[in-house]
C-alpha positions as CSV (number, residue, x, y, z in Angstrom):
1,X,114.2,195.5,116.0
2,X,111.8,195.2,112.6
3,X,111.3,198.4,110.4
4,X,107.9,200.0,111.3
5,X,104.5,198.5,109.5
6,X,102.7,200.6,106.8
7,X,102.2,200.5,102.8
8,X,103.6,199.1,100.0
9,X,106.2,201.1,98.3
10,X,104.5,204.1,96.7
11,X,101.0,203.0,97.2
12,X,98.5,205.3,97.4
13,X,100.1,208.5,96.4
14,X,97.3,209.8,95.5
15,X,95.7,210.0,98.4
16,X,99.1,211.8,99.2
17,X,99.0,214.3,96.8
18,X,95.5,215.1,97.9
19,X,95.8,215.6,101.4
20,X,98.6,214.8,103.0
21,X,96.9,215.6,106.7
22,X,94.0,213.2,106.3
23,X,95.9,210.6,104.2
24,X,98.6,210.0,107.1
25,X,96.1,210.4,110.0
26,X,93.9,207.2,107.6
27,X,97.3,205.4,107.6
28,X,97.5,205.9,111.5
29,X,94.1,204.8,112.3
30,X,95.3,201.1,110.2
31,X,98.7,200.8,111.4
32,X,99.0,202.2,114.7
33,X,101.0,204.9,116.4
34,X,104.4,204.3,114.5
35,X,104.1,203.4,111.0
36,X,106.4,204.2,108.1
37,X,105.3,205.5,104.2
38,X,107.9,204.5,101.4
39,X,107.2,206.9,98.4
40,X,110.0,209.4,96.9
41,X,111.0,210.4,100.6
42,X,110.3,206.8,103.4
43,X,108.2,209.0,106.4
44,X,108.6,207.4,109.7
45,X,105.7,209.1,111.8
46,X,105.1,208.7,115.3
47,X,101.8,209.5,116.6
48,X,101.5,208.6,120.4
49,X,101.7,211.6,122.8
50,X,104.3,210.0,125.6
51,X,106.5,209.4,121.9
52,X,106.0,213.3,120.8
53,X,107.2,214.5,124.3
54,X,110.2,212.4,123.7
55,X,111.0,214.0,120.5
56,X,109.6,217.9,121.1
57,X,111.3,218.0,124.8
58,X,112.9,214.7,126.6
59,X,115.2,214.4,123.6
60,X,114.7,217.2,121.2
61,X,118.5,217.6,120.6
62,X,119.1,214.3,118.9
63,X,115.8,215.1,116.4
64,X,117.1,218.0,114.4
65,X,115.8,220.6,111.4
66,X,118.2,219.5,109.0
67,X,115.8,217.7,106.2
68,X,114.3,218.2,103.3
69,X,111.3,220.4,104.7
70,X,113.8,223.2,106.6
71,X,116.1,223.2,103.6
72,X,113.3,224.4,101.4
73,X,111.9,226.5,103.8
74,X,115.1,228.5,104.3
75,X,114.9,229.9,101.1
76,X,112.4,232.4,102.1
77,X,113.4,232.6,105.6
78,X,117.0,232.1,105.8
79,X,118.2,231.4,109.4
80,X,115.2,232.6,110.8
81,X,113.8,231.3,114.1
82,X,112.3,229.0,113.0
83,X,114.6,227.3,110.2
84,X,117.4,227.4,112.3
85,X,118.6,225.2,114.6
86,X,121.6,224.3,117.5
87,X,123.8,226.9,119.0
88,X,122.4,229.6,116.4
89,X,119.0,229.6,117.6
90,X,119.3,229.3,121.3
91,X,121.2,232.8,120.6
92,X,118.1,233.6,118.6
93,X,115.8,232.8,120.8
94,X,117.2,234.2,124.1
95,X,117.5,237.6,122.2
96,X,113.6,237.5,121.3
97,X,111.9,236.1,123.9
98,X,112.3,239.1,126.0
99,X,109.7,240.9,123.2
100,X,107.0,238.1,123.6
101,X,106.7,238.3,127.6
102,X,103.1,238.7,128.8
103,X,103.7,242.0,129.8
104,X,104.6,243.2,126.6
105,X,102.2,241.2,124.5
106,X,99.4,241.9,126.0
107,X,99.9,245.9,125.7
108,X,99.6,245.0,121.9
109,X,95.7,244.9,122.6
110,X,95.5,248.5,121.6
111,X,97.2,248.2,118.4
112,X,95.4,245.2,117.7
113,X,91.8,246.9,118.0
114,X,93.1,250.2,116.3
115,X,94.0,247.5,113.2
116,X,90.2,245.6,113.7
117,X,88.9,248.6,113.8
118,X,89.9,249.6,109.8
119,X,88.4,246.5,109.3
120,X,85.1,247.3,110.7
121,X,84.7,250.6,108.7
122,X,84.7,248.6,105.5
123,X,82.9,245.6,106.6
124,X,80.3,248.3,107.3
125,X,81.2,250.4,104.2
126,X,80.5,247.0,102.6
127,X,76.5,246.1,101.2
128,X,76.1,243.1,103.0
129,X,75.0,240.5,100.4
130,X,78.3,241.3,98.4
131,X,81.1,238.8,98.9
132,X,84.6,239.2,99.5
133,X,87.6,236.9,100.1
134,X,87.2,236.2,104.0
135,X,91.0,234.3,104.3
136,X,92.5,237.5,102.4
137,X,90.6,240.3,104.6
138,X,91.4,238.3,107.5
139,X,95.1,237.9,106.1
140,X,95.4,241.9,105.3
141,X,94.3,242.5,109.1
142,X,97.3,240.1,111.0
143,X,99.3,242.0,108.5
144,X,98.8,245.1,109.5
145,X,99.4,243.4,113.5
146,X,102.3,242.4,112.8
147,X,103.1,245.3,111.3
148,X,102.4,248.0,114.1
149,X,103.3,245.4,117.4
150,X,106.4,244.2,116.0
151,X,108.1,246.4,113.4
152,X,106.5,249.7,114.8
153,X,105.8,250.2,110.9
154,X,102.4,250.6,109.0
155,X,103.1,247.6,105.8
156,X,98.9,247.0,105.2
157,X,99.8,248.5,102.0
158,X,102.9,245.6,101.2
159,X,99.4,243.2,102.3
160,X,98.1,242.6,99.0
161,X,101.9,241.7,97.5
162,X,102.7,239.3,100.4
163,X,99.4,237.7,100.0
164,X,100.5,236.9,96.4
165,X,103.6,235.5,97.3
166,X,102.2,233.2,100.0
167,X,100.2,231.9,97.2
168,X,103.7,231.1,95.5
169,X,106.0,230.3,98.6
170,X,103.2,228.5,101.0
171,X,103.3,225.1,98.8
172,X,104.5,221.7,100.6
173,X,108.0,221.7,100.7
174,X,107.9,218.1,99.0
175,X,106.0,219.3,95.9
176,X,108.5,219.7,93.0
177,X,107.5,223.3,92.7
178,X,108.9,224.0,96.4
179,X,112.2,221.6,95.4
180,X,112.9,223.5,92.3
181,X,113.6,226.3,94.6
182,X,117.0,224.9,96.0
183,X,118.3,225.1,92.3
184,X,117.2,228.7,91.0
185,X,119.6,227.9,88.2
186,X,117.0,225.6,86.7
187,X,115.1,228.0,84.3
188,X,111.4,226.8,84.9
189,X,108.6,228.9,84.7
190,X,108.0,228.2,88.7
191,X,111.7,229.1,89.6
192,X,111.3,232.7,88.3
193,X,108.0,233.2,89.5
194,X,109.5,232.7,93.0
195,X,112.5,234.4,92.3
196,X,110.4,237.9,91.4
197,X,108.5,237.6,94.9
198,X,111.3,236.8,96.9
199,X,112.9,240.3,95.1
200,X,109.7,241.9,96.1
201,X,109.7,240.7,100.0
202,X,113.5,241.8,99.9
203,X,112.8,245.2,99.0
204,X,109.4,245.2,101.3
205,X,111.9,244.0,104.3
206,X,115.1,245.8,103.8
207,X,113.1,249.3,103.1
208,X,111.7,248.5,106.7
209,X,115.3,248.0,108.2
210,X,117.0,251.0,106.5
211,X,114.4,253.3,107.2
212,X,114.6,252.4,110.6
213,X,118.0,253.1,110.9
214,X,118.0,256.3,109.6
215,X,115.2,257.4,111.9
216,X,117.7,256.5,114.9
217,X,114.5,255.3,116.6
218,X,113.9,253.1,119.2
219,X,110.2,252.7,119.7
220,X,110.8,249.7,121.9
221,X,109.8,246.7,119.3
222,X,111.2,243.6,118.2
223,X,113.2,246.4,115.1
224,X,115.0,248.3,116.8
225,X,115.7,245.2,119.4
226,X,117.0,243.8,116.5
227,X,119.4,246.5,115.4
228,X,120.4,247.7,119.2
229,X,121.8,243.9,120.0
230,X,125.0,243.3,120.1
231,X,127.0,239.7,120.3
232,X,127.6,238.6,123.5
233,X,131.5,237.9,122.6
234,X,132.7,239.5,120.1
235,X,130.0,242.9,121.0
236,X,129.3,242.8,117.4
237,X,125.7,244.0,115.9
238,X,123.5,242.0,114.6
239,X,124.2,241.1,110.5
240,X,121.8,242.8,108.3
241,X,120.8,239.3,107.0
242,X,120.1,237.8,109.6
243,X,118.0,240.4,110.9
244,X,116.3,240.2,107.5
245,X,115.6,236.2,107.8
246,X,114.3,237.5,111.4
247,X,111.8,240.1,110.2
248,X,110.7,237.7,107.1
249,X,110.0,234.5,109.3
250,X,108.0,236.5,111.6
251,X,106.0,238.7,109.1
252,X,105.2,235.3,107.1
253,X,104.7,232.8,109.7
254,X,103.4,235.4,112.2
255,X,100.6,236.7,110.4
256,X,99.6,233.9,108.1
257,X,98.9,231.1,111.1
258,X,96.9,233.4,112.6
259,X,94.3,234.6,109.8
260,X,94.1,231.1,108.8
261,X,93.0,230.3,112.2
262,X,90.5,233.5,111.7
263,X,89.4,232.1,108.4
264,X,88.6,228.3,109.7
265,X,86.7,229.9,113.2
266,X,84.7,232.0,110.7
267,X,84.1,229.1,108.7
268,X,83.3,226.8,111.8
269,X,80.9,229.0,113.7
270,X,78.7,229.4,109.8
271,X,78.3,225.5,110.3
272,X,77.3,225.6,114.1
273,X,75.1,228.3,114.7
274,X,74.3,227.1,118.4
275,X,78.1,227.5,119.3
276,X,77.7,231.0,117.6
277,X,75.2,232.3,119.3
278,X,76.6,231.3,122.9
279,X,79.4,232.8,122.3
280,X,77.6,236.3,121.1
281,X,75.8,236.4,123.8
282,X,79.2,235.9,126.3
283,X,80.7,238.9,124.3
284,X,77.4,241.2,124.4
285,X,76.8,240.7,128.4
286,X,81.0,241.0,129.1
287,X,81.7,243.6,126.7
288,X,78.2,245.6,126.4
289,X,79.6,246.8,123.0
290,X,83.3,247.6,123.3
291,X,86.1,246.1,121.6
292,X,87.9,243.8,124.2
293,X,91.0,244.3,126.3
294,X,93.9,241.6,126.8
295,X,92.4,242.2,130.7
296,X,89.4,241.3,129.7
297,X,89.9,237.8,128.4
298,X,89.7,235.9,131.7
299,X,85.9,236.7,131.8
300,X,85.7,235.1,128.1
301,X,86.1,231.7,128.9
302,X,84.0,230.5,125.9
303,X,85.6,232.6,123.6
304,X,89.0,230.6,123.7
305,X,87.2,227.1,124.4
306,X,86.4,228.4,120.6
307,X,89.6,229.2,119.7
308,X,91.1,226.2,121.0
309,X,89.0,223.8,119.7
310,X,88.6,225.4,116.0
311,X,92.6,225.1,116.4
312,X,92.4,221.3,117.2
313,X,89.9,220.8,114.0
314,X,91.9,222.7,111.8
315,X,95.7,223.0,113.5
316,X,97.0,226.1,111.4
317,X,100.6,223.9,111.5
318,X,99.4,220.3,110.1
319,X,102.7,218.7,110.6
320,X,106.2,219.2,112.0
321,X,109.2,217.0,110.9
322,X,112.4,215.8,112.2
323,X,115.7,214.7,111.0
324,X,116.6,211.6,113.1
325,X,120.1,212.2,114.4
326,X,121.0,208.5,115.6
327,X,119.5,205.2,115.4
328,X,116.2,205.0,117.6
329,X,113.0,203.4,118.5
330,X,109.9,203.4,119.3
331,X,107.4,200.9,120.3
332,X,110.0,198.1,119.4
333,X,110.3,199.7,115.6
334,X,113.9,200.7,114.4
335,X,114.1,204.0,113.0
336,X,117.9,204.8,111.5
337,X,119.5,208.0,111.7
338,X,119.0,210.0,109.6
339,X,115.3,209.4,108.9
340,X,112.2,211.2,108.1
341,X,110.6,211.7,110.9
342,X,107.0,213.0,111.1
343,X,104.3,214.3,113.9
344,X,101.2,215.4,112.8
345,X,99.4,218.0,115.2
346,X,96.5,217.3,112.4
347,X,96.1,213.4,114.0
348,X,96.9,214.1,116.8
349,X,94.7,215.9,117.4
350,X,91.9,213.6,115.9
351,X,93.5,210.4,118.0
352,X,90.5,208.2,119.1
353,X,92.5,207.7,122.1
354,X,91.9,210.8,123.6
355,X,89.6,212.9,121.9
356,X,85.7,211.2,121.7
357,X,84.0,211.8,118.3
358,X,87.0,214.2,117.2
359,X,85.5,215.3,114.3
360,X,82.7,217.2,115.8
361,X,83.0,220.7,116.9
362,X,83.1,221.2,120.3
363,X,83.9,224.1,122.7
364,X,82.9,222.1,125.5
365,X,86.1,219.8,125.1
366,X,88.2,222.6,126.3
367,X,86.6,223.6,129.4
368,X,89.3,222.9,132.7
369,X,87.5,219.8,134.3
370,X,87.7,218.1,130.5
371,X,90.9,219.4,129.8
372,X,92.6,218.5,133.2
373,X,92.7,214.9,132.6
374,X,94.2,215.2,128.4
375,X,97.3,214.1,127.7
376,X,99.3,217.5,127.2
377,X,100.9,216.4,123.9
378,X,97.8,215.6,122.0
379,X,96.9,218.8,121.7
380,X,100.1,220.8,119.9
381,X,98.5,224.0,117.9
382,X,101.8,225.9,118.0
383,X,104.2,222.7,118.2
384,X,106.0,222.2,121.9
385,X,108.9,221.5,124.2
386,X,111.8,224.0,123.7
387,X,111.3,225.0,120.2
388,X,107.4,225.9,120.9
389,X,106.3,228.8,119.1
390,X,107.6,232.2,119.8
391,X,104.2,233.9,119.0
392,X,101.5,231.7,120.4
393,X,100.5,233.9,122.9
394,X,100.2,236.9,121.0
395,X,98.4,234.7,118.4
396,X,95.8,233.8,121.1
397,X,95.8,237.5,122.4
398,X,95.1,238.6,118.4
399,X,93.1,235.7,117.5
400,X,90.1,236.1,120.7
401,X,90.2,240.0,120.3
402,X,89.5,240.3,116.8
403,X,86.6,237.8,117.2
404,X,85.2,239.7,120.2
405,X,84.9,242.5,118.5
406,X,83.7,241.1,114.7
407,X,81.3,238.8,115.7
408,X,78.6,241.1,118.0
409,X,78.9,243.2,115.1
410,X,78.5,240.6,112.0
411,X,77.4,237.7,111.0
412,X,79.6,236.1,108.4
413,X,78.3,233.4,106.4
414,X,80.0,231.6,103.5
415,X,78.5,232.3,99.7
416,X,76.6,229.1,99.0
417,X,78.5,226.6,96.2
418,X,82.0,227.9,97.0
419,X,84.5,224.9,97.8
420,X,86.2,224.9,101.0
421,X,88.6,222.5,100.7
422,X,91.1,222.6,103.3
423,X,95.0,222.3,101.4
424,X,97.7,221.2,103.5
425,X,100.6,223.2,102.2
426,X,103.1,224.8,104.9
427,X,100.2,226.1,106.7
428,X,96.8,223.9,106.9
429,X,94.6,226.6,105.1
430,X,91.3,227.1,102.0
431,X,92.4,225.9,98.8
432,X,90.2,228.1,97.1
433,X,89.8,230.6,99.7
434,X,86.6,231.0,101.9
435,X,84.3,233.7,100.1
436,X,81.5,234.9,102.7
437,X,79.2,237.8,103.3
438,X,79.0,239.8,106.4
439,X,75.7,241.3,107.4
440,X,75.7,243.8,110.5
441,X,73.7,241.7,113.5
442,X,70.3,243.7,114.0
């Protein structure tokens, strides 16, 4: 078997450095569904959906989180559920999934409007030609979810801090800012940047746990799940740590996706007024006025055609990478253990194959008769198979009930002459932020 096709060595980094989602998706569209990139790192990408069900579920043990990207991450997450891997997170995850059953998630609606509901008052407080930093309000609200379903804790006011450390933490793992990390001995300017904001998110997070424990409270959420469990063998409690790297993954990762995914629907709708207005007028005949229930999303069918398809334009996880545990192949290419491996939810979801003009936005794609026939895995907004995201469908629950309540209510427009410049770091989110207006609909 030959070595996958693709570049000369190191040619076209810039187009790297620039935008790593639309560079390797360009590279897909020239060398087909397996290709490989030789630059510091050699990327071996696989881009056919029958190839990422292989590697997400048929054989997901064999493609592992040990690289480069998980390494990095685990700095600011530790073993978290979503940096760990084997034995350790199948414990993980058997102990949390029990908090993100329908049942429970969608009795968060009421938390989730009390928390839209802040945001209201000062969108209205607001003069409506003043601008404000859409991505950060947007950010300050999941917070604030996150905060009340999950920890049983008001942290809005810690929303401001971990918005500045996202800034400092969400980078590409490959950059050497985000490689510097692994050696915090090395005394660059970056290194103790990121060393104050990790102290800061380990006083935010700790407070949380030992004020919890003193309480001797309960309340039913994923906390004090946390600190009742006990190991199955040895019927020891939970470490402190790793409860921390818990709490941290999910206040970062949980909150951040989704008002990203707020930020680029806002964003999305500005540019396609017609979708807009359809979907207004689905809200204003359901709803008549009143922030939406989880019950009543069923009779909002257009409302997540929105959400889904504002998701395949702009996936809030551009990419998702594997360490190769033994020699494979696909589509007659060798790829050797311990490899690079690489999906990109970003092309993917762009793949002529099965998505016609995929750069236009379109609700429509996502209603059931056009979605019936898709491929499953070209479509992977919160990544698949057994190590699927935890969260998605509270994200979808937060995500559709926030817009069904802010868009009858406003009309947000972006502030003509800002950039928005998608940046692939971690997440696929503004470089420079999405500043808009919102004025109250007449």
């Amino acid at each position: 078997m030959s070595a996958p096709p693709g570049p000369g060595f190191w040619r076209s980094l810039e187009g790297y450095r620039r935008n790593p989602a639309t560079y390797f998706t360009g590279l897909a569209a020239r060398h087909g569904d397996v290709f490989r990139w030789r630059g510091a790192l050699d990327i071996y990408m696989v881009n056919d959906p029958d190839d990422v069900r292989r590697v997400m579920t048929q054989a997901w043990p064999q493609f592992t989180k040990d690289n480069i990207d998980y390494r990095v991450l685990k700095v600011t997450m530790g073993e978290g559920l979503v940096t760990s891997d084997g034995a350790a997170w199948s414990r993980q995850r058997r102990l949390m999934q029990p908090m993100f059953h329908n049942r429970i998630v969608n009795a968060f609606d009421t938390a989730i409007n009390a928390c839209t509901e802040a945001l209201v008052s000062r969108w209205q407080a607001r003069a409506p030609a003043q601008p404000f930093a859409l991505d950060r309000e947007l950010g300050r609200l999941t917070f604030g979810v996150v905060g009340a379903t999950l920890f049983g804790a008001d942290i809005e006011a810690y929303a401001d801090e971990v918005a500045e450390m996202l800034d400092v933490m969400n980078v590409n793992p490959k950059t050497i800012r985000a490689l510097l990390t692994l050696y915090p001995w090395i005394p660059a300017a970056s290194n103790r940047r990121f060393a104050r904001h990790l102290a800061t998110l380990d006083r935010i997070v700790y407070g949380l746990i030992e004020r919890r424990r003193a309480s001797g409270e309960s309340r039913g959420d994923l906390l004090g799940l946390l600190l009742a469990a006990r190991d199955e063998d040895s019927g020891e409690a939970v470490p402190e740590k790793q409860i921390r790297d818990e709490i941290v993954t999910l206040m970062l990762a949980g909150h951040e996706t989704s008002a990203t995914s707020l930020a680029w629907t806002f964003h999305l709708l500005a540019q396609h007024p017609e979708v807009e207005a359809t979907l207004v007028d689905e809200l204003t005949r359901e709803l008549g006025g009143r922030p939406a229930l989880a019950a009543d999303l069923p009779r909002l069918p257009y409302l997540k055609q929105v959400v889904q398809e504002s998701m395949r334009v702009y996936p809030p996880v551009w990419g998702i990478s594997r360490a190769v545990g033994e020699d494979c192949e696909f589509k007659g290419y060798r790829i050797p253990a311990g490899a690079y491996l690489a999906i990109l939810p970003y092309s993917l979801h762009r793949h002529p194959a099965h998505w016609t003009d995929p750069e236009r936005f379109d609700p429509a794609r996502f209603n059931p008769q056009r979605s019936e026939s898709r491929h499953s895995y070209c479509y992977l907004p919160f990544a698949a198979g057994q190590r699927s995201c935890i969260g998605a469908g509270m994200a979808m629950l937060e995500i559709q009930l926030v817009l069904a309540r802010l868009l009858p209510l406003f009309r947000v427009r972006p502030v003509p002459g800002h950039p928005v410049v998608p940046l692939a770091s971690v997440t696929y989110r503004p470089r420079h932020g999405i500043l808009a207006t919102a004025t109250p609909r007449a």
